[in-house]
C-alpha positions as CSV (number, residue, x, y, z in Angstrom):
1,X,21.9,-50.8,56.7
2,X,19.5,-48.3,55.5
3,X,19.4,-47.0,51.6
4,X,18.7,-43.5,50.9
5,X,16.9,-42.4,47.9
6,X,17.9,-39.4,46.7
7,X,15.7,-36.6,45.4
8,X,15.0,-35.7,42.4
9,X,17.0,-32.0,42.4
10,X,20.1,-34.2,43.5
11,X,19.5,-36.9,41.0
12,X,19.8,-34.1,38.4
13,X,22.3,-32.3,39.7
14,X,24.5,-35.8,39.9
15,X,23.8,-36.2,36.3
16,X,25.0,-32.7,35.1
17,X,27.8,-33.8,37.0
18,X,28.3,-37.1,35.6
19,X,28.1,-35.3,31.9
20,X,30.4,-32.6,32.0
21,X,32.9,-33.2,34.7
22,X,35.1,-30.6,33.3
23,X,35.4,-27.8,35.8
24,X,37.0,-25.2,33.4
25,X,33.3,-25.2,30.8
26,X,32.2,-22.1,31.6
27,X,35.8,-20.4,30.4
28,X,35.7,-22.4,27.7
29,X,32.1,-21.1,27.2
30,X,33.1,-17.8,27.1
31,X,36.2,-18.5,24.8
32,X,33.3,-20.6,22.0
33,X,30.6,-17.5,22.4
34,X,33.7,-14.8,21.2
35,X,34.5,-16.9,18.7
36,X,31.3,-17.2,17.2
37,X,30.5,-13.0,17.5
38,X,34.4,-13.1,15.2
39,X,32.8,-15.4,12.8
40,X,29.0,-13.6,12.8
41,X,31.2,-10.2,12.4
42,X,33.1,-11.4,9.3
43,X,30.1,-12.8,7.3
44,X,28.1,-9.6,8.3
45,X,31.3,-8.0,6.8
46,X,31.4,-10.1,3.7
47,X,27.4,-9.3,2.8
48,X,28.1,-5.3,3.2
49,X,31.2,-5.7,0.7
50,X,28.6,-5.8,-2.0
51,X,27.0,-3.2,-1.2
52,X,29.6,-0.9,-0.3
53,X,31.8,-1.8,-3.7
54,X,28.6,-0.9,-5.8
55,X,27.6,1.8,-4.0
56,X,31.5,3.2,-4.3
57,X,31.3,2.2,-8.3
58,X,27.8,3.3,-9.5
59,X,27.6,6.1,-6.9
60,X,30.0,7.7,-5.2
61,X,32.3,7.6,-7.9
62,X,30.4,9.0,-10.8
63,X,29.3,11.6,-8.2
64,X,32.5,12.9,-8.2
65,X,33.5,12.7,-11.7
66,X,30.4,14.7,-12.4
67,X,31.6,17.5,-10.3
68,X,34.9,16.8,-11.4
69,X,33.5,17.1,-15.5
70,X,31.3,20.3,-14.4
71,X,34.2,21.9,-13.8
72,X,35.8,21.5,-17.0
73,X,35.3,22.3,-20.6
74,X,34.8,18.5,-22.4
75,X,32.9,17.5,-25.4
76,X,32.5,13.9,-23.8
77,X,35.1,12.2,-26.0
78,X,38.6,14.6,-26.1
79,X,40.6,15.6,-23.3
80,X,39.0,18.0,-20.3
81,X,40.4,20.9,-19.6
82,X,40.0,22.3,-16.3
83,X,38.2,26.1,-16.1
84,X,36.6,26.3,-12.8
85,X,33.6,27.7,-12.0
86,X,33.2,29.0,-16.0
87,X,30.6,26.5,-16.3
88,X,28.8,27.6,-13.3
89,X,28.9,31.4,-13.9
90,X,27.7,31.0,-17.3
91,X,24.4,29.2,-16.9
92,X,23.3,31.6,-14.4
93,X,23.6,34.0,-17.5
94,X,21.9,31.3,-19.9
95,X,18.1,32.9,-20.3
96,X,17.5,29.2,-21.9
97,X,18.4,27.6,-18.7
98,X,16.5,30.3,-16.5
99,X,13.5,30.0,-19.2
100,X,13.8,25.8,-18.6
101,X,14.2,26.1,-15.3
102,X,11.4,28.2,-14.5
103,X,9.3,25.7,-17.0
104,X,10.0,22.9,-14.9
105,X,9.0,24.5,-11.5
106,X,5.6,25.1,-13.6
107,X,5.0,21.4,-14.4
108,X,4.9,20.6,-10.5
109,X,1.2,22.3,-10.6
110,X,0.4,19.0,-12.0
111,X,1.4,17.7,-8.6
112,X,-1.5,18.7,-6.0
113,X,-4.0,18.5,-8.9
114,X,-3.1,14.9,-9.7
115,X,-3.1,14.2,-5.8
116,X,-6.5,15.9,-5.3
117,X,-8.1,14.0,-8.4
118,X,-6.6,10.9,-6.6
119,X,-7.9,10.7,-3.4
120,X,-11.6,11.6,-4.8
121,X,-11.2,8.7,-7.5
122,X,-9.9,6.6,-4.4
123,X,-13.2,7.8,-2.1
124,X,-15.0,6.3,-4.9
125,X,-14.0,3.3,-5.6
126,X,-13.9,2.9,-1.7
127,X,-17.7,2.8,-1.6
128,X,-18.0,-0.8,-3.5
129,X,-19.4,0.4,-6.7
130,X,-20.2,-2.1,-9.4
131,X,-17.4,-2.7,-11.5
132,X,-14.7,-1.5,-8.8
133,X,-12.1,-3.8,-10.1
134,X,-12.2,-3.1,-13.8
135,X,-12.0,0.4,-13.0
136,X,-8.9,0.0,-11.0
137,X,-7.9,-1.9,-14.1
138,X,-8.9,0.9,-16.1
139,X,-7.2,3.5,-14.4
140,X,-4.0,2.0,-13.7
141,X,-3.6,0.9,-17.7
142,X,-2.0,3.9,-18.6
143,X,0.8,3.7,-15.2
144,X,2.1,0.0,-17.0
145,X,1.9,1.6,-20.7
146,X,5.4,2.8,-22.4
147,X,5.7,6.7,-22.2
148,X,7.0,7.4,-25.3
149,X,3.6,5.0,-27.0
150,X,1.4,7.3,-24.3
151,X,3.1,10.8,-25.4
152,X,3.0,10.0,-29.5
153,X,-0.9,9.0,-28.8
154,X,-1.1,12.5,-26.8
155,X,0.9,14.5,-29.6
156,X,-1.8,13.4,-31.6
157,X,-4.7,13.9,-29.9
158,X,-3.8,17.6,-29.2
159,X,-3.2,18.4,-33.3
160,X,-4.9,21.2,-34.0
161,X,-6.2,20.5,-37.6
162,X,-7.6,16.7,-36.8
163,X,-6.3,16.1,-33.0
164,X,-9.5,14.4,-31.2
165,X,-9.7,17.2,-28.3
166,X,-10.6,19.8,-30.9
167,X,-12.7,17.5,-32.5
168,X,-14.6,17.0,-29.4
169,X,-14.4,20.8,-28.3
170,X,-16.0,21.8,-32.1
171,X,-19.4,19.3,-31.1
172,X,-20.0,22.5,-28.4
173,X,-18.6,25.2,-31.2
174,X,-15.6,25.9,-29.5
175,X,-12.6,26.4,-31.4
176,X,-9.9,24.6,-29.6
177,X,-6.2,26.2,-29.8
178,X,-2.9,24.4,-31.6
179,X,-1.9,23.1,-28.2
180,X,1.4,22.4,-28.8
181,X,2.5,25.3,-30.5
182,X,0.8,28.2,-28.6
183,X,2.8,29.6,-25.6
184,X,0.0,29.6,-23.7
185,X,-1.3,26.0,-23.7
186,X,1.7,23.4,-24.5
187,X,2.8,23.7,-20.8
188,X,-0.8,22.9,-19.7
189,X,-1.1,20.5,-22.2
190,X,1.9,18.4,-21.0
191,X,0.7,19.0,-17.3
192,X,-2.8,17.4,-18.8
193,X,-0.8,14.4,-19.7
194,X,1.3,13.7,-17.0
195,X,-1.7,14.2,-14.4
196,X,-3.5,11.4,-16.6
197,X,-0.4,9.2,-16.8
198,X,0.1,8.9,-13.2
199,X,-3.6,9.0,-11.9
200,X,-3.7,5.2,-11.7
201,X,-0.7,4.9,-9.1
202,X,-1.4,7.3,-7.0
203,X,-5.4,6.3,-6.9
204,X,-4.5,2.9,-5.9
205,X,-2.5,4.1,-2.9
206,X,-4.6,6.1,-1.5
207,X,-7.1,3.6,-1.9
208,X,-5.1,1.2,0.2
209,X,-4.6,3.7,2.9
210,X,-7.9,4.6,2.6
211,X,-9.2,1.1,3.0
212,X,-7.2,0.6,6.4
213,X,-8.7,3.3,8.1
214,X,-10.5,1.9,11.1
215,X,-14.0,1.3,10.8
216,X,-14.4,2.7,14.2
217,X,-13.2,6.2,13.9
218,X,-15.6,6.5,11.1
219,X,-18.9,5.2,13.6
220,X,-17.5,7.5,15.8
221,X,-18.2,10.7,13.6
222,X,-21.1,9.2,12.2
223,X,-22.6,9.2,15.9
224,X,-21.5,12.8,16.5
225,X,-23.4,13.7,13.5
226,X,-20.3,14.6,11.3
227,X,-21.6,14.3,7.9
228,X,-19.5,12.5,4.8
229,X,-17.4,15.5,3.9
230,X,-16.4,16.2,7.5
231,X,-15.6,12.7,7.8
232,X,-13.2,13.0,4.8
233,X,-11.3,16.1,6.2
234,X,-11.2,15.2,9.4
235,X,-10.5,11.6,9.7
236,X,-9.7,10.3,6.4
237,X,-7.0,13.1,5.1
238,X,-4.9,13.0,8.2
239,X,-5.2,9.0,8.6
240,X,-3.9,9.1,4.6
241,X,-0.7,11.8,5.1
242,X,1.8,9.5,5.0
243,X,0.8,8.6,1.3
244,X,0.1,12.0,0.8
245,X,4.1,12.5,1.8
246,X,5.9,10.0,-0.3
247,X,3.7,11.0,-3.2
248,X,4.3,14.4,-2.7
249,X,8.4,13.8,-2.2
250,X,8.5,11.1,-5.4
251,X,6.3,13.5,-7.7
252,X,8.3,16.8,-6.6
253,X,11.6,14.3,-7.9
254,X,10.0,12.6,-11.0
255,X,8.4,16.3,-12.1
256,X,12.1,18.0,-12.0
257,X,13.3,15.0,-14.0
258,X,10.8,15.2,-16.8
259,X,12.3,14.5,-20.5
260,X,10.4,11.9,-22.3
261,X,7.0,13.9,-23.2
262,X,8.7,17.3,-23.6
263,X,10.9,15.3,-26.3
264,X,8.6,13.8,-28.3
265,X,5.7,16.2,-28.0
266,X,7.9,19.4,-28.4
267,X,11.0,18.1,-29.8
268,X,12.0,21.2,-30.6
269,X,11.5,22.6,-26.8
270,X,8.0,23.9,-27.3
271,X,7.3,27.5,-29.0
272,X,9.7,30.1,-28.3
273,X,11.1,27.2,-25.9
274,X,7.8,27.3,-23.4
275,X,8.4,24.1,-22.9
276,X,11.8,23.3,-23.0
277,X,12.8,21.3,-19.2
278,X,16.2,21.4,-17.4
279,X,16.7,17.4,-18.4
280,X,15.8,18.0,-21.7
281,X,18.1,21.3,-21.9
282,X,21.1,18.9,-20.2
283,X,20.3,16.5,-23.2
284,X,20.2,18.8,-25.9
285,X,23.5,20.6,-24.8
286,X,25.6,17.0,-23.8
287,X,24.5,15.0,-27.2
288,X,23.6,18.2,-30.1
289,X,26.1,20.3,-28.7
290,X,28.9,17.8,-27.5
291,X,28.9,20.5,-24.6
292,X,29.4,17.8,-22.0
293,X,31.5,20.0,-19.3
294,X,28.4,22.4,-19.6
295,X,25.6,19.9,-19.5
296,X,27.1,18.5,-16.3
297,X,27.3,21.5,-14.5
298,X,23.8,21.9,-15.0
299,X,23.2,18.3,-13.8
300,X,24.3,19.4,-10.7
301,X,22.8,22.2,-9.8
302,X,19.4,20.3,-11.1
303,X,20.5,17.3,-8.5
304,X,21.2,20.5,-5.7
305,X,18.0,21.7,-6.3
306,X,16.1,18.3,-6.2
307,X,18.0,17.2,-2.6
308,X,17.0,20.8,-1.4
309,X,13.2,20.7,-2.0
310,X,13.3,17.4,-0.8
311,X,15.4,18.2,2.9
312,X,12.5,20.8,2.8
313,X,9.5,18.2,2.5
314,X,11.1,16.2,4.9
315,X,11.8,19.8,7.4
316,X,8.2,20.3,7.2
317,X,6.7,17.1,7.5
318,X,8.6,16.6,11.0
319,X,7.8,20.2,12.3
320,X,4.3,18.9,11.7
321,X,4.9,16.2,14.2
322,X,4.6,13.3,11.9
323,X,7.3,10.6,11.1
324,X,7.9,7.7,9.1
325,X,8.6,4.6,10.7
């Protein structure tokens, strides 16, 4: 009597047999793999409830009670009473809000000056100078420093009787203006300080973006004979636009929010209210006032404004064939 041996396939395949002998697995397979997508559903459920519930609280519902409030006459403590649009119609009339609003669309000139002072500062310290990483120190100091310490050290410096910029000017006999309280230089003054305050940040991007440019592009335009400034505007700039776009986008929202420097340098809204912003405007008329209904309706046209410019940017930037991923 002869003995077969059997081959390895069948050997295996009598030992998947021998393990699970049940002839109804793969049902039961099915059943254990719908069970699990239930169970991966409702914990992927329970970790968006946070979310949602705090996005319903500290969003969506104060949302609505602002519109709600910008629609009423309150002083932020009594009862509202409901006038409709009043609020609306009347700060279209307001010369101080026109006057405020027209002095914050000014400020954003600060914008592609602090960009293009940026990206040169950035081109510098990209060329390994001695020193690179105390001046990246240096310049990012004032980023990490409290605004209200950097705009009381500002208000002084721009004094006209003993602030230091006239006392440097006078060295070269120049008689340097009362900054703050001449129409014609408090807005450029502020613009001054908020270029200086934010020149750190934005260097330091662009000096990362800068930094991964490949090495190759640039051998490439050195062997067509570009030279360093055709280099710059032709490989560098374009490689760097998506920095360029969220500084743009942040700076254009920051700039329509500014408060803190026109408060404390100009508490008083500047001469003849030159300097007077539509946050600080909202501030003066919710908490001096106690014209909270007003104020709010402000707010929101302010927030309107801000989420147009900004659909805008982003309008632009696709027609332009670029995206962020």
């Amino acid at each position: 009597m002869s003995t077969q041996i059997p081959t390895p396939a069948a050997f295996r395949s009598a030992t998947r047999a021998a393990l699970n002998p049940k002839p109804d697995e793969p049902m039961r397979s099915k059943r254990e793999v719908n069970r699990l997508h239930r169970v991966e559903h409702r914990w992927a459920f329970a970790f968006m409830v946070a979310p949602i519930i705090g996005f319903l609280a500290f969003t969506a519902y104060p949302l609505g009670y602002a519109i709600y409030a910008s629609l009423t006459r309150w002083n932020g403590l009594g009862q509202m009473t409901f006038i409709g649009f009043e609020n609306y119609v009347r700060l279209f009339k307001d010369q101080y809000f026109l006057t405020s609003l027209w002095n914050t669309a000014f400020y954003m000139i600060g914008i592609p000056i602090g960009l293009a002072l940026s990206l040169l500062l950035a081109l510098a310290l990209n060329r390994g100078i001695f020193g690179q990483t105390a001046f990246r120190t240096i310049y990012y100091v004032p980023v990490i420093s409290s605004l209200a310490a950097v705009a009381i050290v500002w208000q002084f410096a721009y004094n006209g009787d003993y602030g230091l910029i006239n006392q440097f000017l006078a060295i070269f006999g120049i008689q340097g203006p009362d900054w703050l309280q001449n129409t014609a230089t408090v807005k450029p003054a502020i613009i001054i300080m908020a270029v200086w305050k934010g020149l750190g940040y934005s260097t330091l991007l662009y000096l990362a973006a800068i930094q991964s440019v490949p090495a190759s592009l640039i051998e490439a335009a050195k062997l067509d004979g570009a030279n360093a400034t055709q280099r710059v505007w032709t490989i560098v700039v374009p490689m760097v636009r998506p920095v360029t776009f969220f500084l743009v986008v942040t700076n254009i929202i920051g700039g329509a929010q500014l408060f803190t420097e026109v408060n404390i340098m100009t508490p008083n809204g500047g001469p003849e209210f030159s300097s007077a912003t539509v946050v600080w405007y909202v501030f003066r008329q919710a908490f001096r006032y106690q014209e909270m209904g007003y104020a709010t309706a402000m707010a929101v046209v302010l927030g309107i404004l801000i989420f147009v410019v900004t659909l805008i940017q982003f309008r632009l930037n696709k027609r332009n064939d670029f995206s962020i991923e």
